[in-house]
N, C-alpha and C positions, 0 to 999 in steps of 0.2 A: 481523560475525558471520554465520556462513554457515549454512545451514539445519540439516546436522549438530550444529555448534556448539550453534544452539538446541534440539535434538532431547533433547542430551545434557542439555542446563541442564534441560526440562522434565520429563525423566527423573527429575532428582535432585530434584525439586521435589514431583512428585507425591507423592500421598498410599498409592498401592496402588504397585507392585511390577510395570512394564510395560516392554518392551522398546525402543532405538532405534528400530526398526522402527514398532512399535505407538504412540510420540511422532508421528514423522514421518508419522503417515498421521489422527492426530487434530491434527495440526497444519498437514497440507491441509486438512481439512476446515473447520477454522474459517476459515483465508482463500477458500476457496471460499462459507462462508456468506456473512462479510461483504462480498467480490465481488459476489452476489447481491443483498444488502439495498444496497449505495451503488448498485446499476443500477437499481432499483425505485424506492427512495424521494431519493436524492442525498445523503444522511450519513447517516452511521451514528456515535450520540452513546454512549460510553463515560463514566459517571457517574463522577470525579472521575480519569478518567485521561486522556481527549480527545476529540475528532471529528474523521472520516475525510469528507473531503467531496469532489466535484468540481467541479473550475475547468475552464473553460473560456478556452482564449488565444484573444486575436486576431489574425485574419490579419494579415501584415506585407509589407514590401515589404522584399526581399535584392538584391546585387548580385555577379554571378556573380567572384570576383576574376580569372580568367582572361581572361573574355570582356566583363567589366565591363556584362554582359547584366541589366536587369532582372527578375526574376521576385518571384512571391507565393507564400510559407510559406503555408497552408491552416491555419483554426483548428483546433486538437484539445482534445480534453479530457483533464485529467491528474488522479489524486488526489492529494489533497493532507491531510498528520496535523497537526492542531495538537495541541499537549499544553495539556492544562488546568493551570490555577496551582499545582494539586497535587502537578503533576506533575515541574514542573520546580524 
């Protein structure tokens, strides 16, 4: 589902009478919140739907296939959604 797709779904879902547009721009907003809140606090807990959290990988060791040259992948950090029991 593409961001349109969702725009449309929350369209029809809503309770008031708001446009594509007017979805799409309360629907950055909410992933811009919880953007904010998983860099402050590191999850963000959704009461019986999931939590948004981040992992952190660790550094590895690759091998270049060409040059069959050693190098090291650098940790990052990624979020990660669990859904809760309810949910699934």
């Amino acid at each position: 589902m593409n961001r349109k797709e969702l725009a449309k779904l929350y369209q029809k879902m809503s309770s008031k009478k708001i446009s594509i547009m007017e979805a799409e721009e309360e629907i950055r907003e909410f992933l811009e919140t919880v953007e904010e809140a998983i860099a402050i606090d590191g999850e963000v807990k959704f009461q019986e739907r999931g939590i948004f959290e981040i992992l952190t990988r660790q550094p590895r060791m690759v091998s270049n296939p060409v040059t069959r040259e050693q190098m090291e992948i650098y940790p990052k950090k990624t979020v990660k959604f669990r859904a809760s029991k309810k949910m699934k």
